[in-house]
Backbone and ligand atoms as CSV (ligand in chain L), in Angstrom:
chain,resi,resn,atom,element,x,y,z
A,1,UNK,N,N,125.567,54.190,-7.943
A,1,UNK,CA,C,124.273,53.588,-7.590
A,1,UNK,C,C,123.935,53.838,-6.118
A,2,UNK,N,N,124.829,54.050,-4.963
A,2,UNK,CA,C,124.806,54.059,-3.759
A,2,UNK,C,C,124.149,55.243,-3.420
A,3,UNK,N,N,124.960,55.789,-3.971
A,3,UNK,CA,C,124.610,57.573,-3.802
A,3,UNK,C,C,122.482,57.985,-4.391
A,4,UNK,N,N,122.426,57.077,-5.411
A,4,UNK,CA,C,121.298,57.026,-5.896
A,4,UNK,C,C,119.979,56.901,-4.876
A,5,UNK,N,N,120.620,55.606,-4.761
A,5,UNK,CA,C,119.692,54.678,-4.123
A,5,UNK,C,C,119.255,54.831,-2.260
A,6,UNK,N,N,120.636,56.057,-1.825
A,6,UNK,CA,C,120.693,56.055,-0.565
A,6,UNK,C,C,119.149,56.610,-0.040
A,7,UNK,N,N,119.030,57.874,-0.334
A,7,UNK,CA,C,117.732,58.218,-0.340
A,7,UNK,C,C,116.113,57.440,-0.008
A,8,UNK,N,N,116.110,56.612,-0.877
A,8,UNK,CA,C,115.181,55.553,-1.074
A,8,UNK,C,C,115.613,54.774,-0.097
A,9,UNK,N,N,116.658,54.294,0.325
A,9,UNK,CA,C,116.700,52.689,0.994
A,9,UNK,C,C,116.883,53.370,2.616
A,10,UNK,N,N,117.392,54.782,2.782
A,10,UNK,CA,C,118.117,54.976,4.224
A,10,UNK,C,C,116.526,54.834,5.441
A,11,UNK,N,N,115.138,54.661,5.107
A,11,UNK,CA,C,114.100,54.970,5.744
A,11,UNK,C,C,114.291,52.900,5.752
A,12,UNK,N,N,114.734,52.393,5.364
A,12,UNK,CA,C,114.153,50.701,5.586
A,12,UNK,C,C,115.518,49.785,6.161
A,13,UNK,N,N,116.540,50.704,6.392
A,13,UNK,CA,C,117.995,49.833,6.949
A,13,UNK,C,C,117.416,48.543,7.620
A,14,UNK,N,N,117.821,47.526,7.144
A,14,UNK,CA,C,117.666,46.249,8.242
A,14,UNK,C,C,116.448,45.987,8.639
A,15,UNK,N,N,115.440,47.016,7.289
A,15,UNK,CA,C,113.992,45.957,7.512
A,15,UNK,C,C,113.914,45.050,6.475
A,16,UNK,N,N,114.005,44.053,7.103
A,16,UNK,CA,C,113.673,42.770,6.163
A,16,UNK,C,C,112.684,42.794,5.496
A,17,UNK,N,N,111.234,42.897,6.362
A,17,UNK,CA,C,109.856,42.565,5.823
A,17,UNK,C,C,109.566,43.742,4.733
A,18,UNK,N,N,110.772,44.916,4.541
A,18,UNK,CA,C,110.460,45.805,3.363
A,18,UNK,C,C,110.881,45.557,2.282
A,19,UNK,N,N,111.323,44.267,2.018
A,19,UNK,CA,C,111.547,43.783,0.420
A,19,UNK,C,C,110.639,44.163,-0.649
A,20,UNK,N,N,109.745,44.038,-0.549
A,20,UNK,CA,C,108.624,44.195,-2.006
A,20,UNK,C,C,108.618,45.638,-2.143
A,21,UNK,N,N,107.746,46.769,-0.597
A,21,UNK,CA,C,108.070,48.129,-1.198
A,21,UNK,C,C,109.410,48.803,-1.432
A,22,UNK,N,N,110.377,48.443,-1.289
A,22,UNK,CA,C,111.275,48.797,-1.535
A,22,UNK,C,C,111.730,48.681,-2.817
A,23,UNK,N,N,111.900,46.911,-3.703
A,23,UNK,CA,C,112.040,46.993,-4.327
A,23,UNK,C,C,110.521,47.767,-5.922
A,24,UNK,N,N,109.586,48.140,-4.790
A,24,UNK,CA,C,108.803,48.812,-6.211
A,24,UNK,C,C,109.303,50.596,-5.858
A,25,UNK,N,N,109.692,50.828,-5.142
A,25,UNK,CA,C,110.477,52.075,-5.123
A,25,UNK,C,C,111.817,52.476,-6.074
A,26,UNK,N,N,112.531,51.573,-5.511
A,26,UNK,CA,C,113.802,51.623,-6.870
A,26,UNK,C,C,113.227,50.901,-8.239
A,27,UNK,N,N,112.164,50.175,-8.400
A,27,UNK,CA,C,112.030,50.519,-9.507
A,27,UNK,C,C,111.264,51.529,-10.085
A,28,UNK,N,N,110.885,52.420,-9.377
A,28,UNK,CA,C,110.047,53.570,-9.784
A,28,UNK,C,C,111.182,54.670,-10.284
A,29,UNK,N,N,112.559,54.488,-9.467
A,29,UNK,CA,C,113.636,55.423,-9.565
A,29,UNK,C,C,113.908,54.962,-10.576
A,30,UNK,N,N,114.304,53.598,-11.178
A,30,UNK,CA,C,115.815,52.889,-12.074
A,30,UNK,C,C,114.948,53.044,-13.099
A,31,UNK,N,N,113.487,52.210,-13.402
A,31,UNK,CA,C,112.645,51.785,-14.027
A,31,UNK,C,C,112.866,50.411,-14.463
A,32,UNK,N,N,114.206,49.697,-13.713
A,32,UNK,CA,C,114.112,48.141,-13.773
A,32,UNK,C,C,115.048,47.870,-12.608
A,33,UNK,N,N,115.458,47.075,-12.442
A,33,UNK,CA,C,116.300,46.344,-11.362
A,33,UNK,C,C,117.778,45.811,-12.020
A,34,UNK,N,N,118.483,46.911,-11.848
A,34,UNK,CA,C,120.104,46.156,-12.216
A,34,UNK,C,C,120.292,45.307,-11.339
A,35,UNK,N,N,121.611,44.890,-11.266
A,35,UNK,CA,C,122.454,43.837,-10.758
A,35,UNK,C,C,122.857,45.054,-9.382
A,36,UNK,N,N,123.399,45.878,-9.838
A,36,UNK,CA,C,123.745,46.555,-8.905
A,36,UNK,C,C,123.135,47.106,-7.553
A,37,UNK,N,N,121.642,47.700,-8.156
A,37,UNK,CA,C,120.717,47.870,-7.018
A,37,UNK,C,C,120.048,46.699,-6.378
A,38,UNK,N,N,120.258,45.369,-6.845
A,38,UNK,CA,C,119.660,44.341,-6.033
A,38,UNK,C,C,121.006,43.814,-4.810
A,39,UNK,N,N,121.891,44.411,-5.326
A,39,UNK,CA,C,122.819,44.163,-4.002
A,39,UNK,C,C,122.898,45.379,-3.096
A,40,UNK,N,N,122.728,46.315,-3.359
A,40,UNK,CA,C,122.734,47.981,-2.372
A,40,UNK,C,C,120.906,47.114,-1.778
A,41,UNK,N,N,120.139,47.241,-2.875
A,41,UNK,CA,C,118.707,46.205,-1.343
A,41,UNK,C,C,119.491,45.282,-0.770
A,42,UNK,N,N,120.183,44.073,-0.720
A,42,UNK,CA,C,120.636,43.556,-0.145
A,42,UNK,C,C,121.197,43.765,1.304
A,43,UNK,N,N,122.042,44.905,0.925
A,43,UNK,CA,C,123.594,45.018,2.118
A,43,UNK,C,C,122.271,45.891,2.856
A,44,UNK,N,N,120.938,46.724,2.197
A,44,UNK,CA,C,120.546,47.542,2.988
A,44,UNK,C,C,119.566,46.977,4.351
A,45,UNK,N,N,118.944,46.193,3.362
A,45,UNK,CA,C,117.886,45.268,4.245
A,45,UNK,C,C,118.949,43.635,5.086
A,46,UNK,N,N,120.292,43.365,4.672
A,46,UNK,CA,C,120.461,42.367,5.445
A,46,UNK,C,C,120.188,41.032,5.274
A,47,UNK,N,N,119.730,41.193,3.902
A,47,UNK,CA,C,119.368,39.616,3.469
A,47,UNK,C,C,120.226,39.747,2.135
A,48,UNK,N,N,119.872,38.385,1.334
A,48,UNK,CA,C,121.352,37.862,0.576
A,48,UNK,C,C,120.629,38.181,-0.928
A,49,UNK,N,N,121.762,38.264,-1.547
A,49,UNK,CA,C,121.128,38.692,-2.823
A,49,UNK,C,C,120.250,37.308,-3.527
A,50,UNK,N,N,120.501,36.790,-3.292
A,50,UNK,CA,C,119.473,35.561,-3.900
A,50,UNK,C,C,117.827,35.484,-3.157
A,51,UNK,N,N,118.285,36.093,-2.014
A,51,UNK,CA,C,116.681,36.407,-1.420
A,51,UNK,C,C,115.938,37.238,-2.311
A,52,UNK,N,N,116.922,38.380,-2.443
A,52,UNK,CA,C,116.337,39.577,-2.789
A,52,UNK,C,C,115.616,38.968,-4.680
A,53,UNK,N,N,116.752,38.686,-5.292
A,53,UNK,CA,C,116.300,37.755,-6.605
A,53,UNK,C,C,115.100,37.130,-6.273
A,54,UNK,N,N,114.895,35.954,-5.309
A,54,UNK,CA,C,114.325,35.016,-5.178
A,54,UNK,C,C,112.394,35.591,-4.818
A,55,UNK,N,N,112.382,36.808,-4.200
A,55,UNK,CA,C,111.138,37.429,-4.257
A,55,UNK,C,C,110.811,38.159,-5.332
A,56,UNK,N,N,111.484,39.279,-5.988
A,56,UNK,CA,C,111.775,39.893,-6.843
A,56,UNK,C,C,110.804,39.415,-8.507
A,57,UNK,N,N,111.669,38.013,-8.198
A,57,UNK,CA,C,111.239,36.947,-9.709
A,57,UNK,C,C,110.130,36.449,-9.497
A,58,UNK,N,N,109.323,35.964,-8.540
A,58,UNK,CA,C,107.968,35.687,-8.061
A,58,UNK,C,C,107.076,36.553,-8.607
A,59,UNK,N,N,107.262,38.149,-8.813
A,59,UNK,CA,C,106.023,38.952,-9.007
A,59,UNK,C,C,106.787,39.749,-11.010
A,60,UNK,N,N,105.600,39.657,-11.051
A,60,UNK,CA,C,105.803,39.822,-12.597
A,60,UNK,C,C,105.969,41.848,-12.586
A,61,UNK,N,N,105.739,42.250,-12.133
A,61,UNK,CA,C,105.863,43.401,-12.253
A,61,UNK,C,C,107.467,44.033,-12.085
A,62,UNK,N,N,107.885,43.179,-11.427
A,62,UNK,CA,C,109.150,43.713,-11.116
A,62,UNK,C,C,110.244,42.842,-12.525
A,63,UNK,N,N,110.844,43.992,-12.859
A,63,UNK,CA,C,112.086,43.760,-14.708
A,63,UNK,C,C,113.370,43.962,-14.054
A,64,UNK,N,N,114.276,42.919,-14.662
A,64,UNK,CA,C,115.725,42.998,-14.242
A,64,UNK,C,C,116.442,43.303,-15.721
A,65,UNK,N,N,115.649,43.627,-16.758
A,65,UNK,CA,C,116.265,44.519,-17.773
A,65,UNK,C,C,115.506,45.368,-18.072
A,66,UNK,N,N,116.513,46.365,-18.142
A,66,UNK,CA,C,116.168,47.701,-18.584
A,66,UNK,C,C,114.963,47.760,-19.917
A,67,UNK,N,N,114.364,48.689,-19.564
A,67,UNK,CA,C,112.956,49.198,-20.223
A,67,UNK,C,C,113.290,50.017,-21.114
A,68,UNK,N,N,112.278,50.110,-22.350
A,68,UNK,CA,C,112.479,51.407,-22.752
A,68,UNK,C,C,111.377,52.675,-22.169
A,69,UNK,N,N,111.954,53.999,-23.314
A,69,UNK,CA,C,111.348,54.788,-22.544
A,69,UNK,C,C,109.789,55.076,-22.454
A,70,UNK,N,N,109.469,54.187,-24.080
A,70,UNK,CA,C,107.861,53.728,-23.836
A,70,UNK,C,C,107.689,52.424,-24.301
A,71,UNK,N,N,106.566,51.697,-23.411
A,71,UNK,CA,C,105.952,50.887,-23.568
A,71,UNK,C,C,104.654,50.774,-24.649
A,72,UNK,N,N,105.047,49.871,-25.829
A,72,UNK,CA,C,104.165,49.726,-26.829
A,72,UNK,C,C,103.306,47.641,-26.732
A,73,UNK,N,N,101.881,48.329,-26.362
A,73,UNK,CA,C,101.428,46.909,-26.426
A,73,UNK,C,C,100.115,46.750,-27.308
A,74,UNK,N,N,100.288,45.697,-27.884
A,74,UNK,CA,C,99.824,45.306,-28.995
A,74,UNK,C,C,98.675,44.123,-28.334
A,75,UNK,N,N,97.415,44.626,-28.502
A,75,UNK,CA,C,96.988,43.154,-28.252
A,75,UNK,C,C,96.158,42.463,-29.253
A,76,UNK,N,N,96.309,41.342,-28.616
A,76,UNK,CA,C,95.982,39.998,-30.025
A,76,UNK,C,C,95.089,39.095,-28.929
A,77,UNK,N,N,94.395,39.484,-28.426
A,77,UNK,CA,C,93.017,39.051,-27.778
A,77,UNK,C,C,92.171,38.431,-28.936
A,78,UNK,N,N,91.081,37.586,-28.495
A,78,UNK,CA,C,89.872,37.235,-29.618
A,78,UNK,C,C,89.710,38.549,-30.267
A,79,UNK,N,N,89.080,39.397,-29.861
A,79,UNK,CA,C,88.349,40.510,-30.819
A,79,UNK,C,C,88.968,41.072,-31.403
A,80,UNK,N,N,90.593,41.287,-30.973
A,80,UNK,CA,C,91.570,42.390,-31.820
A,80,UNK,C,C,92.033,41.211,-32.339
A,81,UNK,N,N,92.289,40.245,-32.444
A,81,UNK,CA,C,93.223,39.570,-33.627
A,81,UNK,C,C,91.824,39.380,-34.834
A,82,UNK,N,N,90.923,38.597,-34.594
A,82,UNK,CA,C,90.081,38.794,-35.808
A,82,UNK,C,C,89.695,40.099,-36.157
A,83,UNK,N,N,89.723,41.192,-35.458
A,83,UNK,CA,C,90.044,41.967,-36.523
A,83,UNK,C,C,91.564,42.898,-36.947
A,84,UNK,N,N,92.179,42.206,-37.380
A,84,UNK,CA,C,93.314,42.436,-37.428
A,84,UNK,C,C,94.948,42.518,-36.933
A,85,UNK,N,N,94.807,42.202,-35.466
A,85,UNK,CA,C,95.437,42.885,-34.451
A,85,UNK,C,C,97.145,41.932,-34.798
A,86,UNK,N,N,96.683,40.905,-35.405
A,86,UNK,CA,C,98.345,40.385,-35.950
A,86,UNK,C,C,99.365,41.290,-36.956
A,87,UNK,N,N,98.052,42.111,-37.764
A,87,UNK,CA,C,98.807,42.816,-39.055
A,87,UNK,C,C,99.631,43.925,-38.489
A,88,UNK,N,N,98.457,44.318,-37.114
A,88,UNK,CA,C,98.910,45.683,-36.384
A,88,UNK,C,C,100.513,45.014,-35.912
A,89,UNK,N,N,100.602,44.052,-34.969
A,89,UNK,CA,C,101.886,43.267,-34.628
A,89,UNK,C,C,102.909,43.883,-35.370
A,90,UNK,N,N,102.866,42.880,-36.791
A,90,UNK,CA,C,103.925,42.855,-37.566
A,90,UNK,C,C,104.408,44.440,-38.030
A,91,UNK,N,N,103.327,45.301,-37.737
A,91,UNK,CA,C,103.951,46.382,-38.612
A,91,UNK,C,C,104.883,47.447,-37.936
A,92,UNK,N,N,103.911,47.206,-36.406
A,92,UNK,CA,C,104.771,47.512,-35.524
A,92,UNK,C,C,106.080,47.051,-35.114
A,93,UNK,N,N,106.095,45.751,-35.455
A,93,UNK,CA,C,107.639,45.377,-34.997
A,93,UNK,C,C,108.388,45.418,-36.478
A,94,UNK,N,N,107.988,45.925,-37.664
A,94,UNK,CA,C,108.610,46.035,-39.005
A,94,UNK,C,C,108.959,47.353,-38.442
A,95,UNK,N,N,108.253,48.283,-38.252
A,95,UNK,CA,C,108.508,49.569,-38.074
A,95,UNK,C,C,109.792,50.041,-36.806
A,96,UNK,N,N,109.636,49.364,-35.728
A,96,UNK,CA,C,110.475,49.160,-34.985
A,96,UNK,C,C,111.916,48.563,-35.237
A,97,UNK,N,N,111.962,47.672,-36.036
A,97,UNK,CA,C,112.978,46.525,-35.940
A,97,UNK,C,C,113.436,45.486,-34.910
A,98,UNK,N,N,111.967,45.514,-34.010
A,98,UNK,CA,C,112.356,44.720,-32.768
A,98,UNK,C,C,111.449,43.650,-32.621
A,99,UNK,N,N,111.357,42.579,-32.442
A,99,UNK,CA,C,109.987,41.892,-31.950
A,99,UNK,C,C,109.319,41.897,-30.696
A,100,UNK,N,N,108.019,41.399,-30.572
A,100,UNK,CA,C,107.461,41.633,-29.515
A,100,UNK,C,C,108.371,41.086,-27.858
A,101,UNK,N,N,108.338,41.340,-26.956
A,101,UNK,CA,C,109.408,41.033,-25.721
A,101,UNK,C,C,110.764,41.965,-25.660
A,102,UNK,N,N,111.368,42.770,-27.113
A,102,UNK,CA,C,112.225,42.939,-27.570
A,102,UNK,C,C,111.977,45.024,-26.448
A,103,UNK,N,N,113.790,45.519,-26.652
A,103,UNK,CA,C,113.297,46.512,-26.531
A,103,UNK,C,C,114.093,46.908,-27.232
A,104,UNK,N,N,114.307,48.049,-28.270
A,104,UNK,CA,C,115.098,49.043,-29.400
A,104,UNK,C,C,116.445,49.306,-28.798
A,105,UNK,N,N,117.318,49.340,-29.471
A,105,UNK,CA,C,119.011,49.295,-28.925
A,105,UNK,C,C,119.019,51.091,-28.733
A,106,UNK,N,N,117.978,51.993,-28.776
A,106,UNK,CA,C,118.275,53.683,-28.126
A,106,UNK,C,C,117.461,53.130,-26.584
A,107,UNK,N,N,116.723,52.009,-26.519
A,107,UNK,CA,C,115.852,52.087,-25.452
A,107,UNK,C,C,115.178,53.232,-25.579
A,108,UNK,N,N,114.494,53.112,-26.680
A,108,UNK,CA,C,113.003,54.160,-26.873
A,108,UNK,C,C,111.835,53.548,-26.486
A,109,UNK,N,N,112.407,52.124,-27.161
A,109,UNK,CA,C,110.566,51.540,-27.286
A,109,UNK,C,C,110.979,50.610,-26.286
A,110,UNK,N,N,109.675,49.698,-25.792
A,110,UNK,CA,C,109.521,48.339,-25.425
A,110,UNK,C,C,108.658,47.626,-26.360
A,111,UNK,N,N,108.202,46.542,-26.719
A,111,UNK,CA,C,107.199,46.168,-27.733
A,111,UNK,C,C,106.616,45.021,-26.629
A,112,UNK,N,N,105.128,44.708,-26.448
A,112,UNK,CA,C,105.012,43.585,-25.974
A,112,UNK,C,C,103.902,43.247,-26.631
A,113,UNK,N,N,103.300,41.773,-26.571
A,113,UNK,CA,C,101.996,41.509,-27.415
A,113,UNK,C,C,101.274,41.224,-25.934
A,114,UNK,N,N,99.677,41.604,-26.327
A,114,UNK,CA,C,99.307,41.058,-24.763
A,114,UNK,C,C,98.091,40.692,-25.168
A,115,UNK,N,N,97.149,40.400,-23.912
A,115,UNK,CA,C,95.850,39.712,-24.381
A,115,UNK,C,C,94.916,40.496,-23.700
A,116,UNK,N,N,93.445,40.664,-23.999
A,116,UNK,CA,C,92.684,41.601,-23.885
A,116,UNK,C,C,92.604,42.663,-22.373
A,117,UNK,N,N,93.068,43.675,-23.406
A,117,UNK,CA,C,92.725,44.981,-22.609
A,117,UNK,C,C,91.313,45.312,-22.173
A,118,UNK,N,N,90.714,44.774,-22.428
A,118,UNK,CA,C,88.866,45.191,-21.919
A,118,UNK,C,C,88.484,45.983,-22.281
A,119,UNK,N,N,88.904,46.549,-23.641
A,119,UNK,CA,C,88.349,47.654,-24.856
A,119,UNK,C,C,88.082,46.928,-26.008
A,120,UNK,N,N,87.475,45.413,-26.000
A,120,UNK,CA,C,87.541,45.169,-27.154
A,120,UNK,C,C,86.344,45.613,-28.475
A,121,UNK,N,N,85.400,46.706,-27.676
A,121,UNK,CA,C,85.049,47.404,-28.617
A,121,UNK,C,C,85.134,48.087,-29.507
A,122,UNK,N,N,86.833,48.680,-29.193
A,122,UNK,CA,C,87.484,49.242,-30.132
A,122,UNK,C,C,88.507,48.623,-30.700
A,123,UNK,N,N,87.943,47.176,-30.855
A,123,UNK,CA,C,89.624,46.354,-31.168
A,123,UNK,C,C,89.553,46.728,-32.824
A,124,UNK,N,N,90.371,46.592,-33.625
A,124,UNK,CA,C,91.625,45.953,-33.167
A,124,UNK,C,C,92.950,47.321,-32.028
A,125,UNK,N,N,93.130,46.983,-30.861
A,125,UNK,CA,C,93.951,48.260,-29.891
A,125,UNK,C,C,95.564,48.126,-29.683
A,126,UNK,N,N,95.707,49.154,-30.009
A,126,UNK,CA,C,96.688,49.560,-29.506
A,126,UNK,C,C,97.409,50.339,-28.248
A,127,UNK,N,N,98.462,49.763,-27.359
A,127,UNK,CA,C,98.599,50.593,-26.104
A,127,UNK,C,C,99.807,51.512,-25.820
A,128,UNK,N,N,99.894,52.475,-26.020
A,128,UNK,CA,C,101.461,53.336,-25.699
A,128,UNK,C,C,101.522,53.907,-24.194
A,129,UNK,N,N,102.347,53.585,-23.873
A,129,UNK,CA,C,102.584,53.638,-21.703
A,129,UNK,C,C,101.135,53.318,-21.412
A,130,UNK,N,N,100.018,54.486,-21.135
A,130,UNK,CA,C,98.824,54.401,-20.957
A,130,UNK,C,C,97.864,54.732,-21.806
A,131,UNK,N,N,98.120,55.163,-22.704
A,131,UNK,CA,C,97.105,55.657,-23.623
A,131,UNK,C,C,96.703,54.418,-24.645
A,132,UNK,N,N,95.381,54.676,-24.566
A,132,UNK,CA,C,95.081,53.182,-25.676
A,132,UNK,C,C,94.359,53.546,-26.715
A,133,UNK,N,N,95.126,53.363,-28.212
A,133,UNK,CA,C,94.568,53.520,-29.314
A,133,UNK,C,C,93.156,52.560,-29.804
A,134,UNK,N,N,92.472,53.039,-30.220
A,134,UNK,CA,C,91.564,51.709,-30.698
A,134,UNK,C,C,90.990,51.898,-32.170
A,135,UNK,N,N,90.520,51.253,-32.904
A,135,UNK,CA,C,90.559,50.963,-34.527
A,135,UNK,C,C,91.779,50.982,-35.241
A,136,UNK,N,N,92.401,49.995,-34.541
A,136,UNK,CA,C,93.800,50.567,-34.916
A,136,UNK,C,C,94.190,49.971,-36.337
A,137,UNK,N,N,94.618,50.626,-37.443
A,137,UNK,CA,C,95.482,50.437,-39.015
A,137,UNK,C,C,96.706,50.400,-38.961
A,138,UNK,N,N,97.671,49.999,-39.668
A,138,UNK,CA,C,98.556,49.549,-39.893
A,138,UNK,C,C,99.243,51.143,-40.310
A,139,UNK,N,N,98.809,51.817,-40.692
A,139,UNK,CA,C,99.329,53.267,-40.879
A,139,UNK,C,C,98.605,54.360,-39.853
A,140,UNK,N,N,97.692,53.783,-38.916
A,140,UNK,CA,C,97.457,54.519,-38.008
A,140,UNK,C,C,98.481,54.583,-37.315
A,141,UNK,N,N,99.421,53.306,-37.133
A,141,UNK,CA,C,100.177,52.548,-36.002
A,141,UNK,C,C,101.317,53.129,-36.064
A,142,UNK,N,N,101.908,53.413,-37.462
A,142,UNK,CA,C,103.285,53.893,-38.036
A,142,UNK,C,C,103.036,55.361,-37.372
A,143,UNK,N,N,102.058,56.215,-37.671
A,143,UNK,CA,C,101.762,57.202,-37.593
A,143,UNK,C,C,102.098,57.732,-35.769
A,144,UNK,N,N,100.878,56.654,-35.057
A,144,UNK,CA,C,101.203,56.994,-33.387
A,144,UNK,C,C,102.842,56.900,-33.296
A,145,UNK,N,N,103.724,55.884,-33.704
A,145,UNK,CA,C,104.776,55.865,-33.078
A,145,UNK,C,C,105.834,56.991,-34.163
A,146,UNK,N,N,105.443,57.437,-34.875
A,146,UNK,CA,C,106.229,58.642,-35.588
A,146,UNK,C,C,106.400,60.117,-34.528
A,147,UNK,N,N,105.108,60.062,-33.474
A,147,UNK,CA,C,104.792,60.798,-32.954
A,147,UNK,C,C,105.448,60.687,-31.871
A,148,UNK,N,N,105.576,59.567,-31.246
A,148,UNK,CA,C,106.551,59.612,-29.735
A,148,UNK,C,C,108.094,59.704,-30.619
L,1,FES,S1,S,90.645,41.513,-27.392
L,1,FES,FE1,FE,91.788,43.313,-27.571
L,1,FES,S2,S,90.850,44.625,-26.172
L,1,FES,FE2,FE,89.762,42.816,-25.923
């Protein structure tokens, strides 16, 4: 991890006030925050690992478990759940074997349910990393993720 991380952290030694970009740097490298790299930020910047935790957990963007390699979000907003957007849910996480929050034991997928994407013209939607499906079917759905 040292060897990893040296790169990234050797420009912020013993800057304190670089907690946040730093830690959105290693997670741009890791794509979450082990145990391990929150102590290499630690020893690098000089503050204690519970600091480093203690900001870290404040901002929602930053994951202390590992991701998969895509992000699948499902939303169940007003417009996509009446029209459908629960069936889309279930089929996706039938198809998966994971539930929503969950991520697949290859760490392929992530599954999350979320609330309106601001496409609800095309609800009921579907979201893979960035790309957003919309009219989405229950065999449209099988279909997108056959494809990643
Ligand atoms: S409710 Fe799903 S995009 Fe708006």
């Amino acid at each position: 991890m040292r060897e990893r991380l040296s790169p990234i952290l050797a420009p912020y030694r013993g800057q304190r006030g670089a907690l946040i970009p730093v830690l959105q740097k290693v997670q741009e490298e890791l794509g979450y925050l082990p145990e391990e790299a929150v102590s290499e930020i630690a020893y690098f910047l000089g503050v204690s690992e519970s600091e480093v935790y203690g900001v870290a957990s404040f901002y929602a963007q930053f994951r202390f478990i590992r991701q998969g390699e895509h992000t699948i979000k499902v939303c169940q907003g007003t417009a996509c759940h009446v029209r459908g957007g629960p069936r889309i849910l279930e089929a996706v996480e039938r198809e998966l074997g994971i539930q929503s929050g969950e991520t697949t034991e290859d760490y392929k997928f992530s599954l999350a349910r979320v609330a309106c994407f601001g496409s609800c013209a095309l609800a009921p939607v579907l979201v893979v990393d960035k790309t957003v499906y919309g009219r989405m079917t229950t065999a449209k759905a099988r279909k997108i993720l056959a494809e990643y």
